[in-house]
TIMI-263481 format. One line per 2 residues: number of its first residue (from 1); for each residue x negated, y negated, z negated of C-alpha. Coordinates in Angstrom, 1 decimal. Each point is the difference from the previous one (the first is absolute). Example, Ala and Ser with C-alpha at 12.3 -4.5 7.8 and 13.67 -1.06 7.14 Angstrom:
REM TIMI-263481
1	-12.3,4.5,-7.8 ~ -1.4,-3.4,0.7;
This chain:
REM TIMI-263481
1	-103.9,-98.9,-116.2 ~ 0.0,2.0,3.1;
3	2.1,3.6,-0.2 ~ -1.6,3.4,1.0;
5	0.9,1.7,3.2 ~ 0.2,3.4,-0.8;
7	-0.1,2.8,3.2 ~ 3.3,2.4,-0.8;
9	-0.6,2.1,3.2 ~ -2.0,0.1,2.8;
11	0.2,1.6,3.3 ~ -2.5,-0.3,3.3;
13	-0.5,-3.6,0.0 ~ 3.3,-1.0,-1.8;
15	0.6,-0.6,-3.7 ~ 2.5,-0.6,-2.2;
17	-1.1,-2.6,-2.6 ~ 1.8,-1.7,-3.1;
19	-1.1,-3.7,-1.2 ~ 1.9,-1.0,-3.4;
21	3.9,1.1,1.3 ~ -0.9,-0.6,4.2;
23	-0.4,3.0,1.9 ~ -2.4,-0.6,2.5;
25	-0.8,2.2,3.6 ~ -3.3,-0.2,2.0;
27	-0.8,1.3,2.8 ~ -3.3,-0.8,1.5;
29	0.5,-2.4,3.2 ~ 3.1,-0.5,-0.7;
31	1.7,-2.8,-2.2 ~ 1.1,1.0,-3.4;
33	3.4,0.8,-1.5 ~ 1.2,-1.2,-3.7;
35	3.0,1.4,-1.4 ~ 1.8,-1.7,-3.6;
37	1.7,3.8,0.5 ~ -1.6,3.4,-1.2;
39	2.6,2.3,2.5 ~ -0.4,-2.6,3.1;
41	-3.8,0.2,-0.6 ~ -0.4,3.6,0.1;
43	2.4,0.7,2.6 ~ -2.1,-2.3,2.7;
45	-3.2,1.7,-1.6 ~ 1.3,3.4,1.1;
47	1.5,-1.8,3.5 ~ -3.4,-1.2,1.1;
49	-1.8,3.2,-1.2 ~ 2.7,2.3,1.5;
51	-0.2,-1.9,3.8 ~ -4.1,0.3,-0.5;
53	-0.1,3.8,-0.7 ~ 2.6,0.5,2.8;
55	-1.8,-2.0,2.5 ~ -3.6,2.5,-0.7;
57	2.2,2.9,-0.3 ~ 1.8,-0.4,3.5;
59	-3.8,-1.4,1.5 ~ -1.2,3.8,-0.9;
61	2.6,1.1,1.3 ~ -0.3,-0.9,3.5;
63	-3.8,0.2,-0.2 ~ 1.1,3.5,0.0;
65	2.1,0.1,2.8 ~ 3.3,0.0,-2.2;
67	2.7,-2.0,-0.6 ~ -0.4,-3.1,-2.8;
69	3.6,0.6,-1.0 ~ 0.7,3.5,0.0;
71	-3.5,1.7,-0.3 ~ 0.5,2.3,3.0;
73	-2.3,0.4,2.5 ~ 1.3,-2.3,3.4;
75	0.5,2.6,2.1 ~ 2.8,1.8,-2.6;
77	1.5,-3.5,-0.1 ~ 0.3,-0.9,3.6;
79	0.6,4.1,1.0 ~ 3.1,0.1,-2.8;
């Protein structure tokens, strides 16, 4: 008999599944993690979806003429 894989969290185009007591990460076009442990599981979960949110955030930012890093606008960072 084949055990249920069960979606814990989802974020974007990641999620954070559990299949009997294997902790499993997918992230589309990308290969998929399995963990045997709960705390190393969740911890690259929130890894991947912290660099992902980062990356958009600092995109808008300098869409918008600021800096990805700080927020502020380029000319404030280059002018002091």
């Amino acid at each position: 008999m084949e055990l249920e894989k069960k979606s814990i969290y989802k974020c974007n185009d990641i999620q954070l599944c559990k299949c009997g007591s294997t902790y499993i990460v997918e992230q589309v076009d990308k290969e998929t993690q399995t963990f045997d442990n709960p705390l190393i599981a969740w911890n690259y979960f929130w890894g991947v979806v912290d660099f992902q949110t980062r990356k958009k955030i600092g995109d808008t930012l300098e869409s918008q003429g600021r800096c990805r890093y700080t927020g502020k606008r380029k000319e404030e960072v280059y002018n002091g």
